[in-house]
Rosetta silent file (secondary structure, phi, psi, omega in degrees, C-alpha in Angstrom):
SEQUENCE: XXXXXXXXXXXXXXXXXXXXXXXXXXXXXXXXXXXXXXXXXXXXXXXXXXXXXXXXXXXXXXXXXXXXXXXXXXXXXXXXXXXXXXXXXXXXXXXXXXXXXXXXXXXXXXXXXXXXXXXXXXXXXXXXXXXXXX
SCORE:     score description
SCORE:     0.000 S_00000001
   1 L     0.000  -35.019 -161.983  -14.547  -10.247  -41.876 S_00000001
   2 H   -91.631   -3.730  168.692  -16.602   -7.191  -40.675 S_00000001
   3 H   -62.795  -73.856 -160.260  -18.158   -9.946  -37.808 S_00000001
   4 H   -60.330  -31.951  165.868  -14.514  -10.537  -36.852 S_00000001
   5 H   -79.198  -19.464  159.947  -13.310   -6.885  -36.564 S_00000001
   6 H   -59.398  -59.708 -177.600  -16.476   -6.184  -34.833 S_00000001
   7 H   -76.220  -33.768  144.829  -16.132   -9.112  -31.742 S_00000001
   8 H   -20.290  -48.382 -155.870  -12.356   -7.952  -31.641 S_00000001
   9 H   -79.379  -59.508 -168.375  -13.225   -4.290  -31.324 S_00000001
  10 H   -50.140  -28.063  178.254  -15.541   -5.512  -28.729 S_00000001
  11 H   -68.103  -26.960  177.056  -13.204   -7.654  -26.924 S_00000001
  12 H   -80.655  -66.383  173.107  -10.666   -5.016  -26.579 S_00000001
  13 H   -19.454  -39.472 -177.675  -13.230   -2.679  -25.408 S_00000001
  14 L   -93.877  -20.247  173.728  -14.292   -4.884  -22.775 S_00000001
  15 H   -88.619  -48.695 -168.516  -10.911   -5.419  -21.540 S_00000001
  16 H   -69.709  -13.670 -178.699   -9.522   -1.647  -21.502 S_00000001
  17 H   -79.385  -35.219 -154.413  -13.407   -0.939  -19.538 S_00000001
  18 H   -66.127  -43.401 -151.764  -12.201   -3.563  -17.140 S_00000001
  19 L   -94.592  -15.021 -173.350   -8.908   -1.933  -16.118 S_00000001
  20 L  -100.158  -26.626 -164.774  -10.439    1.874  -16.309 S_00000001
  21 L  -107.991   10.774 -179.806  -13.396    1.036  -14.238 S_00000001
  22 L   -99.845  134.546 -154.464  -11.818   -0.946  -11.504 S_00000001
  23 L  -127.330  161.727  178.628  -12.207    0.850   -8.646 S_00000001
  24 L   -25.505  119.452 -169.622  -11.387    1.071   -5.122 S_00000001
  25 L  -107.626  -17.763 -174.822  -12.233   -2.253   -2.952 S_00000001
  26 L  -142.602 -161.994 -176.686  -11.462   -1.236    0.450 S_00000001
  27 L  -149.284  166.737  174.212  -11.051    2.286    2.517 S_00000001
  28 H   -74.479  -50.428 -156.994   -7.529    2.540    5.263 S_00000001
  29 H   -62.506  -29.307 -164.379  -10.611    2.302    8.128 S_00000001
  30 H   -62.737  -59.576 -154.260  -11.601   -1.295    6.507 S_00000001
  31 H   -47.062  -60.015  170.320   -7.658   -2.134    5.927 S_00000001
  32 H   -41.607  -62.487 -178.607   -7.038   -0.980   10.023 S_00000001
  33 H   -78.871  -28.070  156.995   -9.969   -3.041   11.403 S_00000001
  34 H   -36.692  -69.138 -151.059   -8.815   -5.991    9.321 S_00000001
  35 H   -87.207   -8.843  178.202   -5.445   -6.262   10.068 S_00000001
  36 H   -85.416  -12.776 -157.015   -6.329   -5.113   13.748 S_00000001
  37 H  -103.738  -87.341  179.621   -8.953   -7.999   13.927 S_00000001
  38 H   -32.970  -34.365  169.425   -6.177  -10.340   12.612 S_00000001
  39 L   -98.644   -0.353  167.163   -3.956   -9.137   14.924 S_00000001
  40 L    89.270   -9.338 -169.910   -6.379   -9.584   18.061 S_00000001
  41 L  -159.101  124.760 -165.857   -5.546   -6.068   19.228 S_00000001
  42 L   -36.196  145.862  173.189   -6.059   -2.161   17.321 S_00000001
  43 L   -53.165  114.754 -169.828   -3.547   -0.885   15.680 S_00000001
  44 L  -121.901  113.199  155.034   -1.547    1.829   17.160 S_00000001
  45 H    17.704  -86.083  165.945   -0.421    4.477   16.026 S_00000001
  46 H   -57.868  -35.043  176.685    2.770    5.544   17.967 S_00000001
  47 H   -95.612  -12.119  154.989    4.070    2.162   17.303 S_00000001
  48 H   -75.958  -18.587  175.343    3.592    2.059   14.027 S_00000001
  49 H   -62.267  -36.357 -154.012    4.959    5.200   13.328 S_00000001
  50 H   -93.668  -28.016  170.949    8.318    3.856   15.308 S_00000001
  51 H   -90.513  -19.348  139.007    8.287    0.868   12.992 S_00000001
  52 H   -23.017  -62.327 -173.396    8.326    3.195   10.308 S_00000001
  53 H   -68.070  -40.702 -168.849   11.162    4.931   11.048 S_00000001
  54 L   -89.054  139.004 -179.211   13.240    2.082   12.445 S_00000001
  55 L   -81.276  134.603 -177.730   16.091    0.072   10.483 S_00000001
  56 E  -122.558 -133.592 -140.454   15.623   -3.109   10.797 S_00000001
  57 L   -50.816  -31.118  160.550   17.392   -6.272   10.083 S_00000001
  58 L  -107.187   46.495 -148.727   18.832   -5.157    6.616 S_00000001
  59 L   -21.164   84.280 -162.361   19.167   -1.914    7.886 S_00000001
  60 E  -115.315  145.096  111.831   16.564   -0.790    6.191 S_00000001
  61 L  -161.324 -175.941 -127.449   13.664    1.122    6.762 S_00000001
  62 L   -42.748  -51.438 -154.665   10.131    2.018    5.286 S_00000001
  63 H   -82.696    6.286  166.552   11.051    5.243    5.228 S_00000001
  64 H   -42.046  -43.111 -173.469   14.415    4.640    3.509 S_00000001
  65 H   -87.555  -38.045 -149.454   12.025    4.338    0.534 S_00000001
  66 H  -120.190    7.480  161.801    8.917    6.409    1.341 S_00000001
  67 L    73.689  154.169 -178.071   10.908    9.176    3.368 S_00000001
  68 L   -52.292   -6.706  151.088   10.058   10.197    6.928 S_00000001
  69 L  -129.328  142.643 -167.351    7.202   11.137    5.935 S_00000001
  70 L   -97.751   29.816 -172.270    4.806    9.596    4.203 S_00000001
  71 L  -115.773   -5.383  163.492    2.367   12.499    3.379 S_00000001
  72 L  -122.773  174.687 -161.481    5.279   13.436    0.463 S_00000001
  73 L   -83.002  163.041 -165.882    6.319   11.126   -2.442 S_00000001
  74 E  -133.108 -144.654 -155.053    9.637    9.002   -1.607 S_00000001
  75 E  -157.106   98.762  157.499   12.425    7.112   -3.890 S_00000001
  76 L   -15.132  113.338 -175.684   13.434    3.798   -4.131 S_00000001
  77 L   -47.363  -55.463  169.885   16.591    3.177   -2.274 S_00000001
  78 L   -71.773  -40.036 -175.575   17.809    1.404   -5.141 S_00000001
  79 L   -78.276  -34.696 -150.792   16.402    2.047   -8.311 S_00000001
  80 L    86.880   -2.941 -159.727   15.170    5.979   -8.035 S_00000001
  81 L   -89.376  129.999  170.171   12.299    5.280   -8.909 S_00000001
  82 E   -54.928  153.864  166.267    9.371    7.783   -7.136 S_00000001
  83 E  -109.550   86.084  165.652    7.141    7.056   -5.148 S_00000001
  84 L   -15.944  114.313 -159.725    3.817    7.958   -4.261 S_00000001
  85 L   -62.859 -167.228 -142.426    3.157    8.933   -0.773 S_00000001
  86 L   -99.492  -59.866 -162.690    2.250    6.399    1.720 S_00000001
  87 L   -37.304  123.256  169.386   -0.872    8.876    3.738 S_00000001
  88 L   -68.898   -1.858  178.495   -4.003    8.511    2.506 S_00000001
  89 L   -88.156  -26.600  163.854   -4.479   12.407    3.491 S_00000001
  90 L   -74.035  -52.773  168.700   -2.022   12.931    0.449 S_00000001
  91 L  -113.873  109.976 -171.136   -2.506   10.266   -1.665 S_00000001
  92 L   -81.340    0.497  177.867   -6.368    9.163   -1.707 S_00000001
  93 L   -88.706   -0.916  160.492   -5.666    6.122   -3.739 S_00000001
  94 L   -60.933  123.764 -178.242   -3.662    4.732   -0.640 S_00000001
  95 L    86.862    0.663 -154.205   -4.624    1.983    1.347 S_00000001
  96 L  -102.058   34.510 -166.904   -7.831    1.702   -1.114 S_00000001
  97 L  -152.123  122.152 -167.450   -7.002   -1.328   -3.052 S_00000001
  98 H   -82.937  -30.430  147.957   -6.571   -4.905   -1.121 S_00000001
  99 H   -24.714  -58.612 -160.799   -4.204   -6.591   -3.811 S_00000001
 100 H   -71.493  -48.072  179.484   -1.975   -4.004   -3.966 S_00000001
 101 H   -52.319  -46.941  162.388   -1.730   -3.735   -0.063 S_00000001
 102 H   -43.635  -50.420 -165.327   -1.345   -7.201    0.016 S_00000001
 103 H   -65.280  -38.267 -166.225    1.536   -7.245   -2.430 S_00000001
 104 H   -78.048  -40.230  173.352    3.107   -4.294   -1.201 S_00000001
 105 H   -70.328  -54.445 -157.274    3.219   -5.198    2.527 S_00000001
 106 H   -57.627  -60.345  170.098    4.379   -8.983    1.439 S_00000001
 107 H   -45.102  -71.422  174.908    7.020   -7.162   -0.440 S_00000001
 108 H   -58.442  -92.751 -170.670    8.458   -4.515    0.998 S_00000001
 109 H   -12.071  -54.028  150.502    8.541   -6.340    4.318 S_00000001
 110 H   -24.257  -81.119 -169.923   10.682   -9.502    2.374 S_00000001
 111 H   -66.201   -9.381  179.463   13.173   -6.261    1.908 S_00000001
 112 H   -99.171  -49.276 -156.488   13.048   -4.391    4.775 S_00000001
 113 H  -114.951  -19.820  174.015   12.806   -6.886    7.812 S_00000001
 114 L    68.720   50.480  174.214   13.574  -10.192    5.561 S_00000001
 115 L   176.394  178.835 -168.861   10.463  -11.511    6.311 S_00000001
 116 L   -88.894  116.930  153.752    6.583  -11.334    6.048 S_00000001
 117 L   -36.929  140.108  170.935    5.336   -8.270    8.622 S_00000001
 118 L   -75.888  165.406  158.218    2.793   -9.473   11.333 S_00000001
 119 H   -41.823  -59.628 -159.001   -0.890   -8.734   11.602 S_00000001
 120 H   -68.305  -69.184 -164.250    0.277   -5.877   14.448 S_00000001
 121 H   -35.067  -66.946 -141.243    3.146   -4.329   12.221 S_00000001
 122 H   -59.982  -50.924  175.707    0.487   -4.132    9.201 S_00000001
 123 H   -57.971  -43.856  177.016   -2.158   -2.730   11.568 S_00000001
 124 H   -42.951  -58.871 -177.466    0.399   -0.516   13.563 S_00000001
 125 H   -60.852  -33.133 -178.340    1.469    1.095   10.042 S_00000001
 126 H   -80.534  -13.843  156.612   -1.722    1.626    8.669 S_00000001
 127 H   -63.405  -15.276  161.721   -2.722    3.308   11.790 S_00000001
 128 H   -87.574  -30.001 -165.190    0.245    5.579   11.439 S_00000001
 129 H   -98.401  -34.140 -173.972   -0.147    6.310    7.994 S_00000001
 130 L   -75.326  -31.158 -171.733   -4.349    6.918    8.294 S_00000001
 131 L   -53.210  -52.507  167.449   -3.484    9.044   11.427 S_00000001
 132 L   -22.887  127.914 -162.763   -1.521   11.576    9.309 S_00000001
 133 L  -133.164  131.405  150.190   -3.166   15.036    8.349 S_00000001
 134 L   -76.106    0.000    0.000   -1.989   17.616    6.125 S_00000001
């Protein structure tokens, strides 16, 4: 018995270390020269900023959710629920995690434009959102 509560104890242990100690996988400069790679040509700034702003096909957009600016926290159009900003000068856990970016862009995009964002959008935005300064 005291075997069995022992490789439990351990097993949980080894799972909650998993999930506490997983850490950051990328930086926004990695995320930017990826999707700017992918898209054959850098990411800009001004135009990402514009696709930010603008509603598009389900006239929706980003910042409907994440507010015109993304250096404060924003609100789910539908639900309420907050939102962490977008900027990595606000939030430093932004941009750092390639799942989540994945998931989020994949996502959002489905709801905003009712489709999957290009390489250029994804590079455009993250070049708008790492540009950002407080």
């Amino acid at each position: 018995m005291k075997n069995l509560i022992n490789m439990a104890t351990v097993t949980f242990l080894t799972l909650v270390s998993s999930v506490v100690i997983a850490a950051p996988d990328t930086t926004p400069a990695q995320q930017l020269q990826f999707w700017s790679v992918q898209a054959g040509s850098p990411g800009q700034s001004a135009r990402g900023k514009a696709f930010f702003l603008a509603k598009h096909g389900k006239d929706l957009s980003c910042a409907s959710c994440h507010s015109e600016s993304p250096l404060g926290s924003g609100k789910h159009a539908s639900t309420g629920k907050a939102i962490a900003p977008l900027a990595p000068a606000a939030n430093p856990e932004s941009l750092t995690d390639t799942a989540r970016i994945n998931k989020w862009f994949r996502r959002n995009c489905n709801d905003v434009l009712a489709r999957e964002c290009t390489p250029q959008e994804k590079a455009d935005v993250i070049a708008f959102l790492s540009s950002l300064k407080r």
